[in-house]
N, CA, C and O atoms as a GROMACS GRO file, in nm:
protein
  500
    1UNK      N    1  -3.756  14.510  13.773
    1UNK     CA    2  -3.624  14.507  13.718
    1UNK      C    3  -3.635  14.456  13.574
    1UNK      O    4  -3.683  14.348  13.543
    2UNK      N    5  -3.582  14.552  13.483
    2UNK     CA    6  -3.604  14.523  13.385
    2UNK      C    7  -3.438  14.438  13.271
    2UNK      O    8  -3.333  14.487  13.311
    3UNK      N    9  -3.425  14.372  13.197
    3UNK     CA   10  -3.315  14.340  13.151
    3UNK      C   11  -3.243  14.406  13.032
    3UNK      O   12  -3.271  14.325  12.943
    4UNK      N   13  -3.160  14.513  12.967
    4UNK     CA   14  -3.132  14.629  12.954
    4UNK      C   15  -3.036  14.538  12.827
    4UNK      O   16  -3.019  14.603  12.724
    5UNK      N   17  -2.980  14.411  12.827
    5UNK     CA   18  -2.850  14.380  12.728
    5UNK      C   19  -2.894  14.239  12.776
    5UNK      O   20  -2.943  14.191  12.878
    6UNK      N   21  -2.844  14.185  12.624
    6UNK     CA   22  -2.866  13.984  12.611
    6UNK      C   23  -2.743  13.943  12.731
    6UNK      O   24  -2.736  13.854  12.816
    7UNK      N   25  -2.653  14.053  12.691
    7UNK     CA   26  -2.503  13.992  12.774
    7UNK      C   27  -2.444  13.913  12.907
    7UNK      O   28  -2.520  13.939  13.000
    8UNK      N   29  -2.367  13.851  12.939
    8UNK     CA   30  -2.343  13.819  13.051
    8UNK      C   31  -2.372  13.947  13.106
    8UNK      O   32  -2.489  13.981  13.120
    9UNK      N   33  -2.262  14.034  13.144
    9UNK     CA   34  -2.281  14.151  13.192
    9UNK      C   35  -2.409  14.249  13.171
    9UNK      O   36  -2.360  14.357  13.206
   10UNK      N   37  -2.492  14.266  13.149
   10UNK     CA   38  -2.591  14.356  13.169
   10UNK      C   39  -2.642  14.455  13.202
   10UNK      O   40  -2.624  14.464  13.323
   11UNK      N   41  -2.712  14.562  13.157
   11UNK     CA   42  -2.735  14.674  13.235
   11UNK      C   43  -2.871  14.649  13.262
   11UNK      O   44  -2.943  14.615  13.168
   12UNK      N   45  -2.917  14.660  13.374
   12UNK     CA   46  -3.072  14.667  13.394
   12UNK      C   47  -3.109  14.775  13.446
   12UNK      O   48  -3.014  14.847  13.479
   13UNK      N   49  -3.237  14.828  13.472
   13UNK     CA   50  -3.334  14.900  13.545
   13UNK      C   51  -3.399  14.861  13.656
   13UNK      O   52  -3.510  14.808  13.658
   14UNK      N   53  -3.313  14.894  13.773
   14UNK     CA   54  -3.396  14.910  13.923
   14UNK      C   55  -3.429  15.038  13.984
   14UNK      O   56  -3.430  15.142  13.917
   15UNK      N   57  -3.455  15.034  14.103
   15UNK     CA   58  -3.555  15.151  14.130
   15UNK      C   59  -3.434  15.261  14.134
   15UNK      O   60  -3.449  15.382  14.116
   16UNK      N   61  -3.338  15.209  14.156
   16UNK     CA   62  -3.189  15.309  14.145
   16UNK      C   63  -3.146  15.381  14.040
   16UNK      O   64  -3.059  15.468  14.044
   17UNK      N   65  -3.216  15.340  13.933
   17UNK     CA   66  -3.209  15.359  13.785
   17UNK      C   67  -3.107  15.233  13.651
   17UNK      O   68  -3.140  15.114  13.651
   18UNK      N   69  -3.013  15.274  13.570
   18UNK     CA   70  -2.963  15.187  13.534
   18UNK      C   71  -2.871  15.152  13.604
   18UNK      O   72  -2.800  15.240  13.653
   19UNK      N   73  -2.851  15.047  13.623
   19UNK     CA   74  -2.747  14.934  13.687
   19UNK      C   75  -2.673  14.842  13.616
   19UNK      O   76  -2.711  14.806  13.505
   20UNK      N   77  -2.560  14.795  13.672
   20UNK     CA   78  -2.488  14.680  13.568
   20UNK      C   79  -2.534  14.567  13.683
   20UNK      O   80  -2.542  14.568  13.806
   21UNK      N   81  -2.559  14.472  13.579
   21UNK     CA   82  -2.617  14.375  13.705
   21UNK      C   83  -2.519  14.305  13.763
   21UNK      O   84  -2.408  14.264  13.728
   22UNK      N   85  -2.588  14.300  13.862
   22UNK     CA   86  -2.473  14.177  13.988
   22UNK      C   87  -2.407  14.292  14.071
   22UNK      O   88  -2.315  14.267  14.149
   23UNK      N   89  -2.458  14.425  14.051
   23UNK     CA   90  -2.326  14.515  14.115
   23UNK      C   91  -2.501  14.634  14.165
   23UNK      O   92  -2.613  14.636  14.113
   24UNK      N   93  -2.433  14.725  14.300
   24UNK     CA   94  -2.516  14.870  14.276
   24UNK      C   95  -2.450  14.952  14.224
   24UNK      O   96  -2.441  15.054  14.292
   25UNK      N   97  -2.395  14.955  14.130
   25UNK     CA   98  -2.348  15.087  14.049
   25UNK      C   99  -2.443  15.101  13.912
   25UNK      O  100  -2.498  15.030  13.828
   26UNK      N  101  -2.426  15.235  13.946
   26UNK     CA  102  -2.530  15.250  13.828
   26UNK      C  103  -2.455  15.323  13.722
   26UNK      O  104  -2.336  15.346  13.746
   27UNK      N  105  -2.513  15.368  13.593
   27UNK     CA  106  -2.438  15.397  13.486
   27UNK      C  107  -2.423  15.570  13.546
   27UNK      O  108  -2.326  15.636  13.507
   28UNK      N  109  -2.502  15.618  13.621
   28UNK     CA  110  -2.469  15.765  13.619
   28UNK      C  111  -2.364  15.754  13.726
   28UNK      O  112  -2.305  15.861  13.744
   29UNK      N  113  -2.318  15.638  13.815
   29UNK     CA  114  -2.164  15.641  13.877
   29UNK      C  115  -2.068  15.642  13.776
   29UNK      O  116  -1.975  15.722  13.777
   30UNK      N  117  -2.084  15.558  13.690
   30UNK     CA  118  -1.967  15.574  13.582
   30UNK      C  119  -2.010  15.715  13.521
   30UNK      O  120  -1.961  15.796  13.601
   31UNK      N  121  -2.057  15.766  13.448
   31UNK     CA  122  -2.113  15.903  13.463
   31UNK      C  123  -2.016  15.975  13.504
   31UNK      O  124  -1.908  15.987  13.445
   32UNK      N  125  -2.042  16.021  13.595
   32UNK     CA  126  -1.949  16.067  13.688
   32UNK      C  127  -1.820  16.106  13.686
   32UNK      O  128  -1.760  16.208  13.718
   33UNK      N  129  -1.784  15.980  13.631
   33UNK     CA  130  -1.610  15.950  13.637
   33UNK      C  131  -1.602  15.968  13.487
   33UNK      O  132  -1.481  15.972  13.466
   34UNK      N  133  -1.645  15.976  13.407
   34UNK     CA  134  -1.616  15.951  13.241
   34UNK      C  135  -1.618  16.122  13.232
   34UNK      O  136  -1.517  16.175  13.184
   35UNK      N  137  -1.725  16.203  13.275
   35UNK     CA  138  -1.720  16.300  13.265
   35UNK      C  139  -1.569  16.369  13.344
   35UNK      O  140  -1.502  16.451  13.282
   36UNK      N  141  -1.542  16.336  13.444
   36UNK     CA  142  -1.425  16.431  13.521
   36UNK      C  143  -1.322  16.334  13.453
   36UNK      O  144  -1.218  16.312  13.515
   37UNK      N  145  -1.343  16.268  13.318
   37UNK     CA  146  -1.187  16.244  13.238
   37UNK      C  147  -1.107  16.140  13.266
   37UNK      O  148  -0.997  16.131  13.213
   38UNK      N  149  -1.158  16.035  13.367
   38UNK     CA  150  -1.136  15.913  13.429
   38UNK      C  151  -1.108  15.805  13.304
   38UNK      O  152  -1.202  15.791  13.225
   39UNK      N  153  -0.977  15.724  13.279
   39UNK     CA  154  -1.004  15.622  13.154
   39UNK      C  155  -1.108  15.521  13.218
   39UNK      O  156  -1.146  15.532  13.335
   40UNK      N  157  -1.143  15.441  13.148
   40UNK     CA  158  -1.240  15.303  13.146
   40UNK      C  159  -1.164  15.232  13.234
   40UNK      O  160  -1.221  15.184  13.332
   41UNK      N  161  -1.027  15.213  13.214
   41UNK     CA  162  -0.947  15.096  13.309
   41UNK      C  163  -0.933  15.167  13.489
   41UNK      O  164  -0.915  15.100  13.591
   42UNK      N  165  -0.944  15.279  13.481
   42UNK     CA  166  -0.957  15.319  13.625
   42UNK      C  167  -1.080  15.346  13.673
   42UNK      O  168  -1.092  15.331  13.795
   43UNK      N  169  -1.194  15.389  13.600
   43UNK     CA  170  -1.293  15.337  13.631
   43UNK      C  171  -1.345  15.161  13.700
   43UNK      O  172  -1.415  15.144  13.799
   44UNK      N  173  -1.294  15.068  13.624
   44UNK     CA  174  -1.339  14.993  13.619
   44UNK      C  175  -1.266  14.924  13.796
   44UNK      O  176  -1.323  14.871  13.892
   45UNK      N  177  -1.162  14.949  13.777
   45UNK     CA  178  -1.085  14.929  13.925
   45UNK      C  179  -1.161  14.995  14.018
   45UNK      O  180  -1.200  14.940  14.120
   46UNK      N  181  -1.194  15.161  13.978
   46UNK     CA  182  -1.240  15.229  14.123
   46UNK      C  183  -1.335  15.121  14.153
   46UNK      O  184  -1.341  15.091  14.273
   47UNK      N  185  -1.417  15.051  14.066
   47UNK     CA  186  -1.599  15.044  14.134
   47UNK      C  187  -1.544  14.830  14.143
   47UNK      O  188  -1.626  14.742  14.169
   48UNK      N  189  -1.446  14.812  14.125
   48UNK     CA  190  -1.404  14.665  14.099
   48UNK      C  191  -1.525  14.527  14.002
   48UNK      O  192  -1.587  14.422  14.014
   49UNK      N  193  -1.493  14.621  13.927
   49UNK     CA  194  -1.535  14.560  13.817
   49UNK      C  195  -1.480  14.461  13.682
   49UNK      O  196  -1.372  14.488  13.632
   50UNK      N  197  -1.556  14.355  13.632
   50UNK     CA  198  -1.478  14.275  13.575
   50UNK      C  199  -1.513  14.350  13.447
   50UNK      O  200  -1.603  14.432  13.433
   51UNK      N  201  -1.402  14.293  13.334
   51UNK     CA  202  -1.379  14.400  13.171
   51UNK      C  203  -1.534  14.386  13.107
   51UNK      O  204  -1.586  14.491  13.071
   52UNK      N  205  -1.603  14.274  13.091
   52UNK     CA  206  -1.719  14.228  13.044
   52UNK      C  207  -1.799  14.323  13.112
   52UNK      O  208  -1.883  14.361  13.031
   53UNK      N  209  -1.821  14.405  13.269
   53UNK     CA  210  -1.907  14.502  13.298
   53UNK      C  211  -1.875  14.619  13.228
   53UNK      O  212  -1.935  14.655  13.127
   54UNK      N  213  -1.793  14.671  13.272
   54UNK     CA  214  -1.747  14.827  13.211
   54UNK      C  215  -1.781  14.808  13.135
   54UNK      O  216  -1.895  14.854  13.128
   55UNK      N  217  -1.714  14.694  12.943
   55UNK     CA  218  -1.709  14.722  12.822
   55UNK      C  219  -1.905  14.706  12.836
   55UNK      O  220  -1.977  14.755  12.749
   56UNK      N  221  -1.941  14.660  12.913
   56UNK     CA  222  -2.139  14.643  12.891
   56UNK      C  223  -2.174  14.784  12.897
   56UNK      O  224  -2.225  14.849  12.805
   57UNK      N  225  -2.140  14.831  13.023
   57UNK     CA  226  -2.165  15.008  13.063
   57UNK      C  227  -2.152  15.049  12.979
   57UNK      O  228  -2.254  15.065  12.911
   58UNK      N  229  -2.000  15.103  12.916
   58UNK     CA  230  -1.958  15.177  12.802
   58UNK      C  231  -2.050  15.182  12.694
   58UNK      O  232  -2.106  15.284  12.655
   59UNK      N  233  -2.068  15.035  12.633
   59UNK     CA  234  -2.141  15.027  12.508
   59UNK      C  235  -2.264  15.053  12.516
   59UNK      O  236  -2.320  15.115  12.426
   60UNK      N  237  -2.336  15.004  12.643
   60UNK     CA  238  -2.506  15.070  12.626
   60UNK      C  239  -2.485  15.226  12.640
   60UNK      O  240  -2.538  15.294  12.552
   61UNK      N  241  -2.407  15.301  12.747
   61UNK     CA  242  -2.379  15.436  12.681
   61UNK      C  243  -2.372  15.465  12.581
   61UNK      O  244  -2.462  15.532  12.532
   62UNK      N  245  -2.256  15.425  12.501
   62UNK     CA  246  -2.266  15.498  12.385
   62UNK      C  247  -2.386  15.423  12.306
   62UNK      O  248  -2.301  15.338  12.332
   63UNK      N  249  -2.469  15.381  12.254
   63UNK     CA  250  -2.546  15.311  12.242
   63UNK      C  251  -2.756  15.403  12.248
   63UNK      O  252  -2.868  15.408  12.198
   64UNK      N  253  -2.667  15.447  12.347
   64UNK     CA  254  -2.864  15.485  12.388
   64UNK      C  255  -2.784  15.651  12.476
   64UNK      O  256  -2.815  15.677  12.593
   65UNK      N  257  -2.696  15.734  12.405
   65UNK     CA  258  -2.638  15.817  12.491
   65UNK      C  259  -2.721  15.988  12.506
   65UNK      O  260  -2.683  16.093  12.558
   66UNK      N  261  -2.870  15.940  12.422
   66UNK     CA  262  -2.949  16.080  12.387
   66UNK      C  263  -3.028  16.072  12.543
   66UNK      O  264  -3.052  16.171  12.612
   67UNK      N  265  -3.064  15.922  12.583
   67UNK     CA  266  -3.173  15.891  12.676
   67UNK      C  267  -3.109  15.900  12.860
   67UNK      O  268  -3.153  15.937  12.968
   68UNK      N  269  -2.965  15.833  12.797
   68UNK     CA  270  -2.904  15.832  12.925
   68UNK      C  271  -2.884  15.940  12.969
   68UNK      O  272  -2.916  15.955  13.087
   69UNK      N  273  -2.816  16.077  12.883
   69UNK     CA  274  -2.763  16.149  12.899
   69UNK      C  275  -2.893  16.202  13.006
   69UNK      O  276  -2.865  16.191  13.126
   70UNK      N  277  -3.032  16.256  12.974
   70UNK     CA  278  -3.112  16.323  12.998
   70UNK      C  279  -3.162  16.255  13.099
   70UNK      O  280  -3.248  16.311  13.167
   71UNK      N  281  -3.116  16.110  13.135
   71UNK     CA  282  -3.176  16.077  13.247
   71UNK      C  283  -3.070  16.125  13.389
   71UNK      O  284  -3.091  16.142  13.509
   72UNK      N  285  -2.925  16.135  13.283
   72UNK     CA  286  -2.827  16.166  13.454
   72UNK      C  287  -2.827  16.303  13.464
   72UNK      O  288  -2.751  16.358  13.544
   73UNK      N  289  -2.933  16.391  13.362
   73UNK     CA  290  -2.901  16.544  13.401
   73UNK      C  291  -3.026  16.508  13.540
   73UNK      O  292  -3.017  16.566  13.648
   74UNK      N  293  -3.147  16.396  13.508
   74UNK     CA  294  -3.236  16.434  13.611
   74UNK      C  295  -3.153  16.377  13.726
   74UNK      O  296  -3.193  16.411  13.837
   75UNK      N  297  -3.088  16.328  13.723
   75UNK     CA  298  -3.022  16.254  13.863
   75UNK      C  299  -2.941  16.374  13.928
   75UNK      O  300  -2.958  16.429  14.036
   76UNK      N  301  -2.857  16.396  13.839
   76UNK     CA  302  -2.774  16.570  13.877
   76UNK      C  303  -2.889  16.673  13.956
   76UNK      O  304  -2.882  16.723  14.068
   77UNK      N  305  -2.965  16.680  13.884
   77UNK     CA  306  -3.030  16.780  13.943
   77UNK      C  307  -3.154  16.740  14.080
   77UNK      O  308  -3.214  16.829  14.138
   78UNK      N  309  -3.171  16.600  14.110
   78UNK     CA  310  -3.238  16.553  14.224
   78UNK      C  311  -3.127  16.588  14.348
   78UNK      O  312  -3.144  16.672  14.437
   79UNK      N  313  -2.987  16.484  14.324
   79UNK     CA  314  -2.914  16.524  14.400
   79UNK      C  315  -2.829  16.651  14.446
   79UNK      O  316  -2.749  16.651  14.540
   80UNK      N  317  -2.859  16.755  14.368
   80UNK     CA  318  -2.859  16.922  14.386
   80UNK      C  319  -2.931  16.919  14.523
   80UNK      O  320  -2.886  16.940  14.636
   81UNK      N  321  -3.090  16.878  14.468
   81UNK     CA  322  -3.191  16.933  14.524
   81UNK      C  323  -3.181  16.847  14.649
   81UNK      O  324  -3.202  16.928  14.740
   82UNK      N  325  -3.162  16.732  14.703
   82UNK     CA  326  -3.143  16.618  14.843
   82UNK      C  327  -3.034  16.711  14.938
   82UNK      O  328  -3.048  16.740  15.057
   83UNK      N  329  -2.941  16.742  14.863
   83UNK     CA  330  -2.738  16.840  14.945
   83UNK      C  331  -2.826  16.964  14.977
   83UNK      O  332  -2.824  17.003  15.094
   84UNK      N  333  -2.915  17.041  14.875
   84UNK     CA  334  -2.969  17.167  14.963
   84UNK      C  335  -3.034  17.137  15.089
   84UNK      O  336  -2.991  17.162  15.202
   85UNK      N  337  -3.194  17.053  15.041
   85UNK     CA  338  -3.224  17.034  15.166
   85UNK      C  339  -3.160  16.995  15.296
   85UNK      O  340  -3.207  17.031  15.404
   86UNK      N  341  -3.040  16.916  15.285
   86UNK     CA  342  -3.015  16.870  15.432
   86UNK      C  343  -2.907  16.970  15.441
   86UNK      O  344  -2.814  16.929  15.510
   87UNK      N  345  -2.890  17.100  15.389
   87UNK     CA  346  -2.785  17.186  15.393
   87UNK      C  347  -2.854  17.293  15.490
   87UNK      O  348  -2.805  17.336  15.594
   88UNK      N  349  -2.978  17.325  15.435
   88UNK     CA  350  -3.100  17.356  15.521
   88UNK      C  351  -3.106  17.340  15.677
   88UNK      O  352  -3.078  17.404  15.778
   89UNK      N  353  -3.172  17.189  15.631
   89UNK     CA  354  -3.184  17.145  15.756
   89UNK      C  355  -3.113  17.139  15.880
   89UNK      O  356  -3.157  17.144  15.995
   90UNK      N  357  -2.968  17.123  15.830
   90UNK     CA  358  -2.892  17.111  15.926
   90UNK      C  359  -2.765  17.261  15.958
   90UNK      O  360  -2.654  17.267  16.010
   91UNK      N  361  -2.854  17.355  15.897
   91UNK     CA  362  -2.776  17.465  15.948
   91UNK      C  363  -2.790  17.498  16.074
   91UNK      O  364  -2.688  17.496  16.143
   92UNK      N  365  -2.892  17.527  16.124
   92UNK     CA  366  -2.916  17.571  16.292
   92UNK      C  367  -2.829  17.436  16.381
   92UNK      O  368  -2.766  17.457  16.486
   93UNK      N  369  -2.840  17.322  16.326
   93UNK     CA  370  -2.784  17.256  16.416
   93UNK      C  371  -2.670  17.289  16.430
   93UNK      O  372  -2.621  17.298  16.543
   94UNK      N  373  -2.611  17.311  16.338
   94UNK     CA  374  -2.436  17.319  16.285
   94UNK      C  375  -2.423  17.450  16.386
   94UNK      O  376  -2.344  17.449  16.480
   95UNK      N  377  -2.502  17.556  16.359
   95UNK     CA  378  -2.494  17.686  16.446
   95UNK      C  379  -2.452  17.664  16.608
   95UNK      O  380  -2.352  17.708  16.666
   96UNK      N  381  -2.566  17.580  16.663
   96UNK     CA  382  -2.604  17.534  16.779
   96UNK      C  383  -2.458  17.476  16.808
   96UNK      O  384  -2.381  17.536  16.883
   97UNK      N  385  -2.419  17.348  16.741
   97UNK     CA  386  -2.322  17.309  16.822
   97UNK      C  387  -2.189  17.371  16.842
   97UNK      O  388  -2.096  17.360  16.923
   98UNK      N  389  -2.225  17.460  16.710
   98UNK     CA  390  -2.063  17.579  16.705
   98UNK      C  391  -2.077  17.675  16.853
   98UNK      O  392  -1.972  17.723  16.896
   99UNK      N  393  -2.191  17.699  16.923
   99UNK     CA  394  -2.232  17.770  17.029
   99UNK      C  395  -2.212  17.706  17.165
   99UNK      O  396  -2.218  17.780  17.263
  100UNK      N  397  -2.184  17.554  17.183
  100UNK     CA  398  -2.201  17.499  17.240
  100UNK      C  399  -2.055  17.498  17.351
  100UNK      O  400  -1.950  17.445  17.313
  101UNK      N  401  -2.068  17.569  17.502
  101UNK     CA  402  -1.917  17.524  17.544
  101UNK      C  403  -1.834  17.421  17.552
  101UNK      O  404  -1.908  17.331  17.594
  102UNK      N  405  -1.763  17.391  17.544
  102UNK     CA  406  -1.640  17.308  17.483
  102UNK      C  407  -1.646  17.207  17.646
  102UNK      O  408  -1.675  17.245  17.760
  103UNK      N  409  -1.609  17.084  17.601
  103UNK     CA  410  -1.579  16.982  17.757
  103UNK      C  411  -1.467  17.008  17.809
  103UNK      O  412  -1.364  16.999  17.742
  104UNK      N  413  -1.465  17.058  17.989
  104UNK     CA  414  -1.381  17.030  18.053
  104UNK      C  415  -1.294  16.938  18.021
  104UNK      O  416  -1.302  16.823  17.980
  105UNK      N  417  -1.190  17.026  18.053
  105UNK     CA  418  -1.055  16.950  18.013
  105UNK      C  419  -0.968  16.952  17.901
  105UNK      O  420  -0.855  16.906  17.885
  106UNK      N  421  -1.073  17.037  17.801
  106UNK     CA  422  -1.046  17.029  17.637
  106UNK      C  423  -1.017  17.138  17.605
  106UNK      O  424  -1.047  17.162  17.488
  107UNK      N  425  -0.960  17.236  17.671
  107UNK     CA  426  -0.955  17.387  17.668
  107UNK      C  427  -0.799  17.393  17.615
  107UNK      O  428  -0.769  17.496  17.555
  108UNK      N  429  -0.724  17.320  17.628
  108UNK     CA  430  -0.512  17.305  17.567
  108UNK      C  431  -0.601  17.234  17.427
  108UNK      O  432  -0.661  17.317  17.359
  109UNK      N  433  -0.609  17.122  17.395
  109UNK     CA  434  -0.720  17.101  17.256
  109UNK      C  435  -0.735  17.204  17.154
  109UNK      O  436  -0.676  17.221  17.048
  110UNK      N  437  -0.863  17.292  17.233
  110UNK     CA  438  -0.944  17.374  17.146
  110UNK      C  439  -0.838  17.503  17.125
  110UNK      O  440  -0.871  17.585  17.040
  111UNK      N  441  -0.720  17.523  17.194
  111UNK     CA  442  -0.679  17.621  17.164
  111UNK      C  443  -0.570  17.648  17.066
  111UNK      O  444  -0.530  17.748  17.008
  112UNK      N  445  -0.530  17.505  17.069
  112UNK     CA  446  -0.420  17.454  17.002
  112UNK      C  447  -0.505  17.436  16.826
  112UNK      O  448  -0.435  17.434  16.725
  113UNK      N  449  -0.627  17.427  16.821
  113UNK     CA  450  -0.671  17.367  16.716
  113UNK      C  451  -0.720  17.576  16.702
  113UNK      O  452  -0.635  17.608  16.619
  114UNK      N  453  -0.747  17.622  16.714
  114UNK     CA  454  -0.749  17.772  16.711
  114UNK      C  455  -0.612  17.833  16.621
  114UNK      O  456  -0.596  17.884  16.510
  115UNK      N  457  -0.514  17.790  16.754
  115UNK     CA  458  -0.357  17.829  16.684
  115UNK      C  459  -0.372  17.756  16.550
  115UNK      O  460  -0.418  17.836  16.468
  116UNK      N  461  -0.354  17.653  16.504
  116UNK     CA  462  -0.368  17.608  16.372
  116UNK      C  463  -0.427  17.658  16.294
  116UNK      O  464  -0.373  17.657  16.183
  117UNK      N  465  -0.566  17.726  16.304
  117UNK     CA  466  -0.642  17.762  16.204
  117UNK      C  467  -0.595  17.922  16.148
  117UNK      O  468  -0.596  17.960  16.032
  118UNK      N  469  -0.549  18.009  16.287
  118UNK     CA  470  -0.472  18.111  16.267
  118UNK      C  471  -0.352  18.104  16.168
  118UNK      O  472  -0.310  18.206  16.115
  119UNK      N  473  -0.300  17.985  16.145
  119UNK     CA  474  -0.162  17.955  16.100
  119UNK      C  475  -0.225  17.973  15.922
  119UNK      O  476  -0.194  18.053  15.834
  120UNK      N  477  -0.312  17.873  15.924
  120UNK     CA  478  -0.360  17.848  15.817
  120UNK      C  479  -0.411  17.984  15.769
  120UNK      O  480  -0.350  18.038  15.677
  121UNK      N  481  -0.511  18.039  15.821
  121UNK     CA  482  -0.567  18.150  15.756
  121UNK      C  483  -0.416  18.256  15.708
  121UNK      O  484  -0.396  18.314  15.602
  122UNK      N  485  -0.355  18.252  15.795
  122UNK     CA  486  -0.200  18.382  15.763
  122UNK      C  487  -0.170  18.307  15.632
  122UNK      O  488  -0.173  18.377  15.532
  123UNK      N  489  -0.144  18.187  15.617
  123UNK     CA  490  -0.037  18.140  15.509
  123UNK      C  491  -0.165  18.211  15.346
  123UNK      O  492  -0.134  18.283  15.251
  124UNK      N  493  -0.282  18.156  15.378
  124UNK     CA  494  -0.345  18.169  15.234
  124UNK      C  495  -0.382  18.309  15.223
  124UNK      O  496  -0.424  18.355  15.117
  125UNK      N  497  -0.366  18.393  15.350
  125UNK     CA  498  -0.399  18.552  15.286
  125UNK      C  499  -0.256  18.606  15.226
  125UNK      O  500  -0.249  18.718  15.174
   0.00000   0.00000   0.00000
């Protein structure tokens, strides 16, 4: 773990990548939210954070934003690659249990949840 800012608040380097210390959020969570247009003050609520973290986040962003940037495209693109694999992986299962007969008793249930989906599909065609 490395120490990233003199500041109370801090950003460091753990194996998670950058972090604000005292917290697991890392700067590519704020990331995240800065990109889909989120202000700083609702950011800082979503992840409950005190003003001294965020304004730490913010500023080592903008700050070092050539290095960060290129480090959250590699994060973007790991977590691409983690959602395929278990998208993979867990297709046959998903198959399997869609194949699977339904429990006694659950047959008013499953049919009723049928009717619904019929409902749904009519309204959006």
């Amino acid at each position: 773990m490395t120490l990233a800012s003199n500041g109370k608040a801090a950003i460091i380097r753990t194996e998670r990548g950058l972090t604000i210390l005292g917290t697991r959020i890392t700067l590519y969570d704020v990331m995240d939210f800065l990109k889909a247009q989120y202000p700083p003050k609702l950011i800082r609520d979503k992840f409950n954070l005190t003003d001294e973290q965020i304004n730490a986040a913010l500023s080592y962003l903008e700050a070092n934003r050539t290095q960060v940037e290129a480090e959250y495209q590699d994060v973007l693109q790991t977590r691409e690659e983690i959602r395929h694999y278990w998208e993979e992986r867990n297709r046959e299962h998903f198959v399997r249990i869609a194949t699977m007969p339904h429990k006694p008793g659950q047959a008013a249930l499953w049919a009723k949840l049928e009717e619904q989906k019929a409902k749904r599909a009519s309204k959006s065609s």
